[in-house]
C-alpha positions as CSV (number, residue, x, y, z in Angstrom):
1,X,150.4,-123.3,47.7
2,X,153.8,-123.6,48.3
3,X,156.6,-122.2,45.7
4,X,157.4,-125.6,44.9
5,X,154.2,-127.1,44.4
6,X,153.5,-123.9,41.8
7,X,156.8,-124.4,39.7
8,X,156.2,-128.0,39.5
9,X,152.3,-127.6,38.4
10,X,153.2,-124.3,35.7
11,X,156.4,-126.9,34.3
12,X,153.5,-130.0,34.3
13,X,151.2,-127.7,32.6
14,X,153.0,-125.6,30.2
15,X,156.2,-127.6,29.4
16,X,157.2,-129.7,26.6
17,X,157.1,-133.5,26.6
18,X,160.2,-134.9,27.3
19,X,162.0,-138.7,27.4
20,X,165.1,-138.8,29.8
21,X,167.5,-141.6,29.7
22,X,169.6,-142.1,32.4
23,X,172.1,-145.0,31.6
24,X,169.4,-146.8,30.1
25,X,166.9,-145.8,32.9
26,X,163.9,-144.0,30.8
27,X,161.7,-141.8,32.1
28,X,158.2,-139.2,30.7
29,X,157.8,-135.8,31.6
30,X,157.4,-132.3,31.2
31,X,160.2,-129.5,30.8
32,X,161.3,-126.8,29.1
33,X,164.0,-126.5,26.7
34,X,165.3,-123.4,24.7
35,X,168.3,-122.6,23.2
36,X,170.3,-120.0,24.7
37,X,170.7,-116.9,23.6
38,X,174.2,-115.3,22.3
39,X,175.3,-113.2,25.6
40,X,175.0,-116.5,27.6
41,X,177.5,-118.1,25.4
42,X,180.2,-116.8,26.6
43,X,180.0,-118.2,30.5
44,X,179.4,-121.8,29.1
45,X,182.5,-122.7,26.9
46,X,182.1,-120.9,23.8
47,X,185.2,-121.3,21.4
48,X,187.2,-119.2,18.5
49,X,188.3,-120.3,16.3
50,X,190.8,-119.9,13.6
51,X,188.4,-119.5,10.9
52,X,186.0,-117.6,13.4
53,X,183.6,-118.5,15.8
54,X,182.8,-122.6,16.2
55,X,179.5,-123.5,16.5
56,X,178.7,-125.5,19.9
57,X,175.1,-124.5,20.1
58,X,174.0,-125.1,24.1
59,X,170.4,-125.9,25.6
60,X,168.9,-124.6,28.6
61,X,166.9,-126.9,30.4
62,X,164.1,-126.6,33.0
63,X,162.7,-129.2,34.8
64,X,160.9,-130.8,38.1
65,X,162.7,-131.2,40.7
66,X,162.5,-135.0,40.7
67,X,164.3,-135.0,37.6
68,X,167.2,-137.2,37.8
69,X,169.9,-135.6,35.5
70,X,173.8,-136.9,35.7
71,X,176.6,-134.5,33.6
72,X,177.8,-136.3,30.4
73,X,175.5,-139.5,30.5
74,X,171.6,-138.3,30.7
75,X,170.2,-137.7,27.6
76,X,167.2,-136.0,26.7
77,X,164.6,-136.4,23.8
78,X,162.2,-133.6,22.9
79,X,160.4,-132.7,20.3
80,X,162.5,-134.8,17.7
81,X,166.0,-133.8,19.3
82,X,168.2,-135.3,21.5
83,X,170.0,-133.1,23.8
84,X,173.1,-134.5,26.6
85,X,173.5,-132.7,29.8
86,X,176.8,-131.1,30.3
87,X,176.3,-128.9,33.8
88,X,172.9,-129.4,35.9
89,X,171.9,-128.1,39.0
90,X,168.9,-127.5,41.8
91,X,167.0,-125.0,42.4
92,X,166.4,-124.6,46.4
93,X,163.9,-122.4,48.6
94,X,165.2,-122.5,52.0
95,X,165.3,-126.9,51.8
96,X,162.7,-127.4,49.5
97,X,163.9,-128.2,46.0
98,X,162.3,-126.3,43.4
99,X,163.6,-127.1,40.2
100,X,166.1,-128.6,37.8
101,X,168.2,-126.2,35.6
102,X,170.9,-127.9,32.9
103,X,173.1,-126.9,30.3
104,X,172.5,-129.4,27.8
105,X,174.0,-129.7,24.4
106,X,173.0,-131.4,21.0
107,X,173.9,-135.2,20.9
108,X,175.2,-137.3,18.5
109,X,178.3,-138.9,16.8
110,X,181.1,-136.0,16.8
111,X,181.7,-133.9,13.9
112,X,185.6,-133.8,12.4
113,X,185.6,-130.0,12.9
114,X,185.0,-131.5,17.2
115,X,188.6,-133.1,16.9
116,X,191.0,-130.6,18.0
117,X,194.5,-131.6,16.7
118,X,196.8,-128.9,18.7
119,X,197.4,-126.7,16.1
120,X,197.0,-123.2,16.3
């Protein structure tokens, strides 16, 4: 069994259901999703601010390598969340892809406290 085949059949097996939409293009699957942890923040945009820390909570995402993920438009749906993809890349053995990993963050309408208004 190759590495690839293995990844693809432990994600098929053991991760969470998933909906991706791609620009309207939806698509079923399995992944995993998890939030990451605090010591990862700091290597994926986390932000102080004035009245402390602001809270951009981020996603890590694992998925099949025939997952079709675009940066700022797919958006994915597990569990009763929707999550958008802000950095993804492959996974590679030699030429083989092996998986999908993505930064993804929660999605929705943004907050007033997202506006920045140049003060500081």
């Amino acid at each position: 069994m190759s590495v690839q085949s293995a990844v693809t059949q432990s994600i098929r097996k053991y991760g969470s259901s998933v909906t991706i939409n791609n620009g309207g293009e939806l698509r079923s699957g399995k992944a995993f999703i998890e939030p990451l942890r605090y010591r990862n923040k700091i290597y994926i945009g986390g932000e102080l601010h004035s009245l402390g820390v602001l809270r951009r909570d981020k996603y890590l995402f694992i998925g099949t390598p025939e997952s079709r993920l675009d940066e700022n438009v797919t958006v994915i749906e597990s569990g009763g969340s929707k999550y958008i993809v802000k950095r993804r890349e492959t996974y590679f053995v030699g030429d083989s892809p092996v998986y999908v990993w993505a930064i993804l963050a929660e999605y929705g309408e943004r907050a007033e406290d997202d506006y920045d208004d140049g003060a500081n």
